[in-house]
N, C-alpha and C positions, 0 to 999 in steps of 0.2 A: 427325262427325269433327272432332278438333280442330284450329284454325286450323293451327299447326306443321305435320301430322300431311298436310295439304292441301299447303302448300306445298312441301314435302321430295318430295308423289308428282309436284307441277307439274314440277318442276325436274329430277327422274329421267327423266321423259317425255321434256321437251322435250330435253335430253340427250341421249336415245336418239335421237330424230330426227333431230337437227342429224349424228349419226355415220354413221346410214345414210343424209341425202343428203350428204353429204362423200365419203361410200363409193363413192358412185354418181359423182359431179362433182367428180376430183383437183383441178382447178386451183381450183378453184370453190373449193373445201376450204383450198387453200394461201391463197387471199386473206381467207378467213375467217378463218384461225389467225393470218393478222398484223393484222388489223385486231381481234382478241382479245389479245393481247399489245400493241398501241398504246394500247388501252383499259386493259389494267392496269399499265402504266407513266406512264397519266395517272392512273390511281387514285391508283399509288403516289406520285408527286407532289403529288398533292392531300392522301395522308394524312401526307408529311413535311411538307407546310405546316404545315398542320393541328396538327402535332407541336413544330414551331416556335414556332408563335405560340402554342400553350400555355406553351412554356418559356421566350419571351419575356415575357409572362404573370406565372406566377410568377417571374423574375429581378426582373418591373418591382417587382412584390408585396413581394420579400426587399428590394429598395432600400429602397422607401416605408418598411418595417417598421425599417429600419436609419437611415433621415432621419430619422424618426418617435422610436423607441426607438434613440438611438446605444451600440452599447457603451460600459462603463463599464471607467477603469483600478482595478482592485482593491486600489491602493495608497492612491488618491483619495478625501478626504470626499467625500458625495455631495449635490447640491446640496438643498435643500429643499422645494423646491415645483419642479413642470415649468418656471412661468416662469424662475425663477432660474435652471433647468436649459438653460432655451433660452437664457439671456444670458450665463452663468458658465459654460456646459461643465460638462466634466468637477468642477470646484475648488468650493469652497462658503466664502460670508463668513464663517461657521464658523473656519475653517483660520486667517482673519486673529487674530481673537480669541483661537482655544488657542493660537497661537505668543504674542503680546504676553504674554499669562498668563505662557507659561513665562519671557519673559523676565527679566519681572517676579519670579518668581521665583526665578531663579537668580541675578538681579541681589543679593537679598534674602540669601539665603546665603553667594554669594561677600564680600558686605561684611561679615560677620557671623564668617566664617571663612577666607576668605584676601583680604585688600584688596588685594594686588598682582594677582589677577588681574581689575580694575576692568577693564585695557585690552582684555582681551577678550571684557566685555559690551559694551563699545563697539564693537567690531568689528560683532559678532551683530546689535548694533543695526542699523548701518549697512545691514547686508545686508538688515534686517526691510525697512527703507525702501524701499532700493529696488526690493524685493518689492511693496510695497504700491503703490509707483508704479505697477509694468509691471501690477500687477491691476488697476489703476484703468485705465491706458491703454487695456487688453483693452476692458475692458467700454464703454467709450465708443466706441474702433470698432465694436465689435460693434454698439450703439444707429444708427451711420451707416451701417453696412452696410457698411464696409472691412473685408472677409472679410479679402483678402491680412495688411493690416497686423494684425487681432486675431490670428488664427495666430498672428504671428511674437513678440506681445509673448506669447501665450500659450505657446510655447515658452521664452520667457525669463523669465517668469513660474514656471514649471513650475522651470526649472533653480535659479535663487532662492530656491527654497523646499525643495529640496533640500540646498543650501550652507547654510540657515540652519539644518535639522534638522542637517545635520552639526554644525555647530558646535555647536548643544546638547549632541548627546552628544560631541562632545570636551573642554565643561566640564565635563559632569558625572563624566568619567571625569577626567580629568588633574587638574583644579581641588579635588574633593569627592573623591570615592573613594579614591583614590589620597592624597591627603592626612591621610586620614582610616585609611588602614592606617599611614600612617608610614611610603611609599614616594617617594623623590625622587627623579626623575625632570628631565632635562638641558630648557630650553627648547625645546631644536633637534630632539629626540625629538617633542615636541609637534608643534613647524613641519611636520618631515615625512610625520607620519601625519595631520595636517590636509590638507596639501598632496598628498599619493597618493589622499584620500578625495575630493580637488574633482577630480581628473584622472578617476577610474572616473565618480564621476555624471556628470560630462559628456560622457564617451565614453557612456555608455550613454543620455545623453538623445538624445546625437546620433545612435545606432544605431535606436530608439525611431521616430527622428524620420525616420527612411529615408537617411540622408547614407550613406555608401561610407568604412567608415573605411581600409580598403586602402591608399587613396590617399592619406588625410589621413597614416598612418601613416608609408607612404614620402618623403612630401613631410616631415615633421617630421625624420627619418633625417637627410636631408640637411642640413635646417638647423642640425641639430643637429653636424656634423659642421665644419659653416663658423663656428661660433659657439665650438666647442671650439678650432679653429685661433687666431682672431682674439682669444680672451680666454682664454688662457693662463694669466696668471699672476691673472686674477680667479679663474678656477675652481680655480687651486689653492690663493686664499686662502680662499673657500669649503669647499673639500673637507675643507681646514686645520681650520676651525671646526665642522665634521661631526667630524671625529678628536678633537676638544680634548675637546668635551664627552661623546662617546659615550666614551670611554677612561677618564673622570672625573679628568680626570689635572688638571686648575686649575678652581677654582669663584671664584662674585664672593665677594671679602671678602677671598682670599689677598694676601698681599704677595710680589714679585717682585722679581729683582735681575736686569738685561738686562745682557745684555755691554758693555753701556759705563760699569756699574758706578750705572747711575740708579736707583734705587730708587722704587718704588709700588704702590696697592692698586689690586687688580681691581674695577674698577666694572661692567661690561658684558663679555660675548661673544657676540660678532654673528657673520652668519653672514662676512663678509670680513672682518672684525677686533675688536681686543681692545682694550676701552678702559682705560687707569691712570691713577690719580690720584697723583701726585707729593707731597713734603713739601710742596712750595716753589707750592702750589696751580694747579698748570699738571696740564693732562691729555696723555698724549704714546695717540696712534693707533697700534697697532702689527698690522703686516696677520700675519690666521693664520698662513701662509707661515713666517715668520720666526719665530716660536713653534715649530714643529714644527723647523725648521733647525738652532737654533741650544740649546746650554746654557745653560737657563736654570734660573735657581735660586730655591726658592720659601721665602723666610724665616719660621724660625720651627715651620718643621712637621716635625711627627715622628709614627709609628705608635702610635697609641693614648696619645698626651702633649699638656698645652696648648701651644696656642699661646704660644711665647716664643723671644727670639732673644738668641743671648749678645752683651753689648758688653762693650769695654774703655774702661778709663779708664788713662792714663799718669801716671806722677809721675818723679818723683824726691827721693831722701835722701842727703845725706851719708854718706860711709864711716866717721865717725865712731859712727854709729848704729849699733848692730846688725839688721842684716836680720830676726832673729827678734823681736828687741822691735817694729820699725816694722809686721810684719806683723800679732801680736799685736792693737797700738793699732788699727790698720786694722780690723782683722774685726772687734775688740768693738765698735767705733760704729756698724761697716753692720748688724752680728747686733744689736745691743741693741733697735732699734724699727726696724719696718717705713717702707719708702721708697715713698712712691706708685711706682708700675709695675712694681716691681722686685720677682721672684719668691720669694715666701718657699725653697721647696722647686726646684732646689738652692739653696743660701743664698750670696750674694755673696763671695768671698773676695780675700785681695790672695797674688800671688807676687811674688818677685822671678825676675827673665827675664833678665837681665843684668846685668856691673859695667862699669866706664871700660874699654875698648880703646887700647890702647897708650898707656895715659898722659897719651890729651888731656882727661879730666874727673877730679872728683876726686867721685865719686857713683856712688853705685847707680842700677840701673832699676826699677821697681818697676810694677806695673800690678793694676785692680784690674778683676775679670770680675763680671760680676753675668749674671742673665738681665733681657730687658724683656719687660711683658708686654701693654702696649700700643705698637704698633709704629709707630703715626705719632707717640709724643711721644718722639722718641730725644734731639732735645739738648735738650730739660728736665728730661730723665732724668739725664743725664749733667751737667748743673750741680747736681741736687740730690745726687749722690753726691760731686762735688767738694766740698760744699759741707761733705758729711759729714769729710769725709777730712783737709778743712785743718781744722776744726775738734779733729777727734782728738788730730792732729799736734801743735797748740798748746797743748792740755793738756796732751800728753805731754811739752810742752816738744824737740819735734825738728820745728827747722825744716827746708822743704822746699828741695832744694841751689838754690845759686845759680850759673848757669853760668861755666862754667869761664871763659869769654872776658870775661866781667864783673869790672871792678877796683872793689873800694871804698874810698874813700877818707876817711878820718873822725878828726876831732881831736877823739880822747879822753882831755882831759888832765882827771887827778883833779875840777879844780874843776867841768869839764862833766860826769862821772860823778856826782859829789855832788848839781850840781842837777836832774840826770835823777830820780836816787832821793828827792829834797825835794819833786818835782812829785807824783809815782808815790803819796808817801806822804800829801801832800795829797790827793790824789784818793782815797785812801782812807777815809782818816781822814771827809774829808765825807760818805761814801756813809753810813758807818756814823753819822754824829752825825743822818741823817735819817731813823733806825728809830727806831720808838716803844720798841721792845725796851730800846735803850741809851741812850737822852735823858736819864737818869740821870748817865752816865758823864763824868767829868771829861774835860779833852786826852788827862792824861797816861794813863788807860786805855782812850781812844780809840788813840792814837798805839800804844799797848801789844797793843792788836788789829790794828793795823792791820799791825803789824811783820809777824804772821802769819798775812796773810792770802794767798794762792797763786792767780793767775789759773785760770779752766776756764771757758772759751768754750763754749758747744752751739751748734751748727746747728737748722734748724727742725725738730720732729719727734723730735730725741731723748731717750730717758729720760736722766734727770736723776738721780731720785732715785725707785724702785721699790717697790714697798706691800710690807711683813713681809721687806723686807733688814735686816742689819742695819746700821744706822747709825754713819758714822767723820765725816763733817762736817756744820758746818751752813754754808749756803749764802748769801752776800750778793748780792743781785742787783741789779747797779748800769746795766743796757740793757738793755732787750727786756721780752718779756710770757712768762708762763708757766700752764699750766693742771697744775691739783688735779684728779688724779681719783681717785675709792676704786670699788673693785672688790666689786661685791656679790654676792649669789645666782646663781649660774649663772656666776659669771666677767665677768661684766658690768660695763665699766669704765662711773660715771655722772660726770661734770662735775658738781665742788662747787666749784670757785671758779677766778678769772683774778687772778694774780697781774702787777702792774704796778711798773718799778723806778721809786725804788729801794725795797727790800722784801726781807724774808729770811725762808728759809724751811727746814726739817730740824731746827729746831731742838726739837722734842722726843727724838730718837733720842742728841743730844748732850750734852743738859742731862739724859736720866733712864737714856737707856741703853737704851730699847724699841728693838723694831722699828722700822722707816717705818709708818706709818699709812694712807699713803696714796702716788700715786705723782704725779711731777709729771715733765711732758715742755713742752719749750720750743716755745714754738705759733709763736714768729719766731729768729734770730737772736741769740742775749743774750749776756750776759758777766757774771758770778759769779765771785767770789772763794771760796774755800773758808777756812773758821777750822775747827779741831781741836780737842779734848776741852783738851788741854793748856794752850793760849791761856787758854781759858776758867776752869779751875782755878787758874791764878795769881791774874786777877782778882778774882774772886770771893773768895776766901785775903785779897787787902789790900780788898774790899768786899762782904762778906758781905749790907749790907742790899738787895743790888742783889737776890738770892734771891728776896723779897717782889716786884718792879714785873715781874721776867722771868716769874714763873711766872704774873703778871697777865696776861698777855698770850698767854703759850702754855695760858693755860685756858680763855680765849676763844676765842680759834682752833680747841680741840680742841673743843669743844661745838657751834663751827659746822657740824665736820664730822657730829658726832653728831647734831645737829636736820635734816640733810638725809636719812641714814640713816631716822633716827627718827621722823622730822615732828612735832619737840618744837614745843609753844608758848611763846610771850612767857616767861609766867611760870615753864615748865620749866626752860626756857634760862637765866634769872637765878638759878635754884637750883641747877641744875647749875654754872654756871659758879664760884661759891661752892665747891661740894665740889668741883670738879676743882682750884681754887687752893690748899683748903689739903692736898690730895693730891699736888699737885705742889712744893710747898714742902717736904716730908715727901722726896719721890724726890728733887730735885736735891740735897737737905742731904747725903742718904745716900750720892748717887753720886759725890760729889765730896767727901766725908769732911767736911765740915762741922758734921754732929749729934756728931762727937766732939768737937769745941772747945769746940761754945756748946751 
């Protein structure tokens, strides 16, 4: 019989026994069924021990297994070897290195493709740092065995290296990406979505970390409530500067006109205030607030147009003049050559805006509008257009009026009129006896040209005398410099030569009757006399051999122009300048009737 098979019949047996003497001895019975239930309620104690310190057991087991192999965060390089693991945690030297890379990196781009945002790999940087500190800190407690303090640097360790990944991809998106679509986007856009992105990582390190943000929440509520009372009007110069730029309503570079009528460019918008820079090189601080307050006006800007701002210039003229001739005068010198700053498109023009009110002036008003199109040069702007305007005037021979409260006084008796006009005519006469042109010419056909010669002042910059017009004087130039220029291929105006007084010049257009050749604009200031076909036809009539020494000289000059064109040699040049004299001796005979005499 097998073992089992033995036991199961002991145990039925003794079973049955224990019933029929219990059957037979109640009490006998009763004190045996409690000292059987004593018994298995020590059992049972013994086997919830038993049960316990199994499960104590395994807990100690899951501990060890958990000090042993600590979880890992899934977010975490992991470290390299166990030891490293046992001194670094979670984090790995690793982590140090791919960050510098990327620094490095992005350092390398940003200079390459936007340099303005230099200052915030600087930032990035700063933060590496002081990441790399708190990792160095860690691990040196950790070698001491300052449990407490490693934690806590490894908590801030942790949050740092978070802020520092943030900031990468905030370069990489605001700085590259975004630049690189061609999407502009306001600084203060940046600030805020930088600044919401350090507030969630560190609520969430701090959540991570076991803190109670409940109360951190509640506790900031308040602060934030006492902090809104006491800085009023900071936070609304802040909020100011959230509205300016989110709105896109002023950018840096704009010019502004603040209600006290001061004018300046935007240099900066911060998040309390707007910085400008004034003409008068002074910066004035103007808190956001008062931006958003008040009417302000921003020069020069208009819907899909450059930037330019209209100014005026004032005069006045005599009522003697006529208002259409003076306007006339006006437009053709601002229209004829371009004015540093001043808009070609719409083109500057002069009105008249007024005449004398009841009689106390004896003048017109006159004003002349232009646009600018650089907006910090306004009064250099406006003396070069003066400069244009008196010039005009005084070729046109109309002075600009003299006020009415001004008395002049002046003794002009014949004999001072006489010597006035003896100086006038000396001063003439000398400019001309010091051209190569006329050294020829005795007094009296000096004095003969000089009779009619007619002032015509240019300001700097003006055409003079314009390439393929056609030709009515030739020009004596007794002050100032002037520049030749001939207009080649493409419209391309090139510098052949700087003319220096005294010196004359147009005279092929008046001696043969061409074209202009070339155009010539006054590079300073000058003063020119103008002589006519006429003048010239008398002289020439009582001094014909003069024909022969002028067309010497105007077939030089034309062949200078032609060897800059042409890039003639030495020995061209001397052969050309031979056929262009006796070509020219041929035109001026014919233009001025002379081949029919002789």
């Amino acid at each position: 019989m097998s073992r089992p098979l033995r036991a199961f019949l002991l145990t039925a047996c003794l079973g049955l026994a224990s019933r029929a003497q219990l059957s037979s001895d109640p009490v006998k019975a009763q004190q045996q069924q409690a000292q059987q239930q004593q018994a298995q309620q020590q059992q049972q104690a013994q086997n919830n021990g038993a049960a316990a310190a199994a499960a104590a057991g395994a807990g100690a087991a899951i501990v060890a297994t958990q000090l042993e192999h600590p979880p890992e965060d899934p977010f975490a390089f992991p470290a390299p070897t166990p030891r490293a693991r046992q001194l670094l945690g979670y984090a790995s030297p690793w982590t140090l290195l791919i960050l510098a890379a990327l620094i490095v990196l992005l350092a390398a781009l940003i200079q390459k493709f936007d340099p303005k945002g230099r200052k915030r790999i600087r930032r990035v940087t700063i933060l590496y740092m002081l990441y790399l500190t708190s990792f160095a800190l860690s691990v040196v407690f950790g070698f001491i065995h300052a449990d407490g303090w490693a934690r806590r640097t490894w908590l801030l360790a942790d949050l740092l290296e978070v802020l520092v990944v943030i900031d990468f991809v905030a370069i990489l998106l605001f700085d590259l990406v975004l630049l690189a679509l061609r999407i502009d986007v306001a600084n203060i856009v940046h600030d805020i979505a930088l600044g919401a992105a350090y507030i969630f990582a560190i609520l969430n390190i701090l959540h991570r970390s076991g803190v109670q943000l409940s109360g951190l929440v509640a506790t900031s509520a308040v602060v934030t409530v006492v902090l809104g009372l006491s800085l009023q009007a900071t936070l609304g110069n802040v909020l100011g500067g959230i509205a300016l730029q989110l709105d896109d309503s002023i950018h840096v570079g704009d010019w502004l006109q603040l209600p006290s009528g001061t004018q300046g460019k935007i240099v900066a918008i911060r998040w309390r205030h707007t910085l400008i820079e004034t003409r008068n090189w002074d910066t004035i601080v103007v808190p956001n607030a008062s931006l958003l307050a008040e009417n302000i006006t921003i020069l020069g800007l208009r819907s899909d147009q450059p930037v330019q701002h209209r100014m005026w210039v004032y005069f006045n003229v005599d009522f003697r003049y006529s208002p259409e001739e003076v306007i006339n005068t006006v437009e053709d010198a601002l229209q004829s050559a371009p004015i540093p700053n001043v808009a070609a498109v719409p083109p500057p023009n002069c009105i008249c805006y007024d005449f004398a009110k009841q009689g106390a002036e004896s003048f017109g008003y006159y004003a002349v509008r232009y646009w600018l199109t650089e907006l910090a040069a306004d009064d250099p702007t406006n003396s070069s257009v003066r400069v244009r305007i008196y010039a005009a005037l005084k070729r046109a021979g109309i002075p600009l009026a003299v006020p009415g409260q001004t008395v002049w006084v002046s003794m002009d008796d014949p004999q001072h009129q006489a010597r006035k006009v003896e100086r006038e005519q000396a001063h003439r006469t000398a400019a001309l006896a010091h051209l190569e042109m006329f050294r020829q010419l005795d007094q009296e056909d000096l004095a003969k040209l000089a009779e009619g010669m007619r002032p015509a002042p240019f300001g700097r910059g003006e055409v003079i005398t314009r390439q393929d017009s056609v030709a009515h004087w030739l020009y004596v130039l007794t002050r100032g410099e002037c520049e030749v220029r001939v207009r080649g291929e493409g419209g391309v105006e090139k510098l052949v030569a700087r003319l220096e007084a005294p010196n004359v010049f147009g005279e092929m257009g008046v001696m043969t009757g061409e074209r202009r050749t070339a155009s010539v604009i006054a590079a300073t200031e000058v003063e020119c006399y103008r002589l006519d076909k006429d003048i010239f036809q008398g002289v020439l009539r009582r001094r014909p051999e003069l024909v022969g020494s002028i067309s010497e000289v105007m077939a030089r000059r034309r062949v200078e122009l032609l060897s800059v064109r042409e890039d003639l040699n030495a020995e061209e040049r001397k052969r050309r300048i031979g056929e262009e004299h006796k070509h020219l001796i041929a035109s001026i005979q014919s233009f001025f009737g002379l081949d029919e005499k002789h």
